[in-house]
VOGU-3710 file (C-alpha; in Angstrom, 3 decimals, decimal comma):
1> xxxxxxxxxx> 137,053/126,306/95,848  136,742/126,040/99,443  137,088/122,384/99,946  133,279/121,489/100,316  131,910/119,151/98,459  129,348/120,554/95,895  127,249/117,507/95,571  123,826/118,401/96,899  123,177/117,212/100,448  119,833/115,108/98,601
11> xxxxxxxxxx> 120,538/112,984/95,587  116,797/113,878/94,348  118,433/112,577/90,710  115,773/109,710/90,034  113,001/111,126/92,424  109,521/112,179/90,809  109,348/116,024/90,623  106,022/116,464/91,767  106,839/120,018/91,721  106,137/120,087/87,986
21> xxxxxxxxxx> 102,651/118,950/88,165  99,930/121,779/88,084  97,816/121,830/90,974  94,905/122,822/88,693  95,225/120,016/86,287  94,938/117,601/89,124  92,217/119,378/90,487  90,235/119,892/86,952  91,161/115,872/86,710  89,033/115,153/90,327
31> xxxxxxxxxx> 86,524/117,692/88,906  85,742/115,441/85,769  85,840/112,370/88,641  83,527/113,679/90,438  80,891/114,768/87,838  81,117/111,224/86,795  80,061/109,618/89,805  77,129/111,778/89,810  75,901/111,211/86,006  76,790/107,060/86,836
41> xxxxxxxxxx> 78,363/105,637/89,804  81,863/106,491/91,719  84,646/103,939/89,802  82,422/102,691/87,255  84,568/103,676/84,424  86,688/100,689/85,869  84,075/98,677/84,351  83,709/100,546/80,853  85,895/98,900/77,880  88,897/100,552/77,346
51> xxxxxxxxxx> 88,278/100,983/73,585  85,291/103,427/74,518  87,814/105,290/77,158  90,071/105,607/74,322  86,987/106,658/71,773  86,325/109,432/74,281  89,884/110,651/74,781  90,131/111,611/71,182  86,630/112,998/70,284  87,808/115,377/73,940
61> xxxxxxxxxx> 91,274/115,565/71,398  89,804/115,993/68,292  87,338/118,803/69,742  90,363/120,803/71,371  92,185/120,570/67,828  89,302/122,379/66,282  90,002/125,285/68,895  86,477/124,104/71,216  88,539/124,894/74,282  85,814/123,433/77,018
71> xxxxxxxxxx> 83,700/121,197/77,024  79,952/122,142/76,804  78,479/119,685/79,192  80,547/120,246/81,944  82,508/123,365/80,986  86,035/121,988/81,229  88,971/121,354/79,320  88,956/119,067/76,854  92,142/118,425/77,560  91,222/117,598/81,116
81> xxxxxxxxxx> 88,661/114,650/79,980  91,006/113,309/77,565  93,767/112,874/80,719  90,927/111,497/82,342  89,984/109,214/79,648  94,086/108,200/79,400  93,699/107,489/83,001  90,897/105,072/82,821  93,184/103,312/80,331  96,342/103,114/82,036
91> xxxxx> 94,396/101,946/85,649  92,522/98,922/83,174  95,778/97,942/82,031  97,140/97,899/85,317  94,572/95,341/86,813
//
């Protein structure tokens, strides 16, 4: 050993890797957003109960289990709308 210290020059320990998150899946996420605010209004689901939210997350669930990969309305993952869905949630607990 040379003396130097080998502790990285960042402690990144505790820091979000954002790294780790797929592009796509965020963009697939704003995709389901966005066709929302045309079929209703941008941010309504703020205003939906979350027990429908959570109805729709697992039907989108339920529907990927039983190997229907996309959705047939809008033609994307289920697994997209149920993050989605889980989203809605977690923002109406928040407020």
């Amino acid at each position: 050993m040379n003396g130097w210290n080998t502790k990285p020059l960042k402690d990144s320990e505790w820091k979000a890797a954002l790294q780790y998150i797929q592009p796509d899946f965020l963009l697939q996420m704003w995709e389901v957003l966005r066709m929302w605010a045309e079929k209703y209004k941008p941010m309504s689901w703020v205003w939906v109960d979350t027990e429908l939210h959570y109805a729709s997350a697992m039907r989108h669930l339920l529907a990927w289990k039983k190997w229907e990969l996309v959705d047939k309305e809008s033609w994307l993952s289920h697994l997209i709308h149920a993050a989605c869905n889980l989203h809605f949630i977690h923002y109406n607990e928040k407020k």
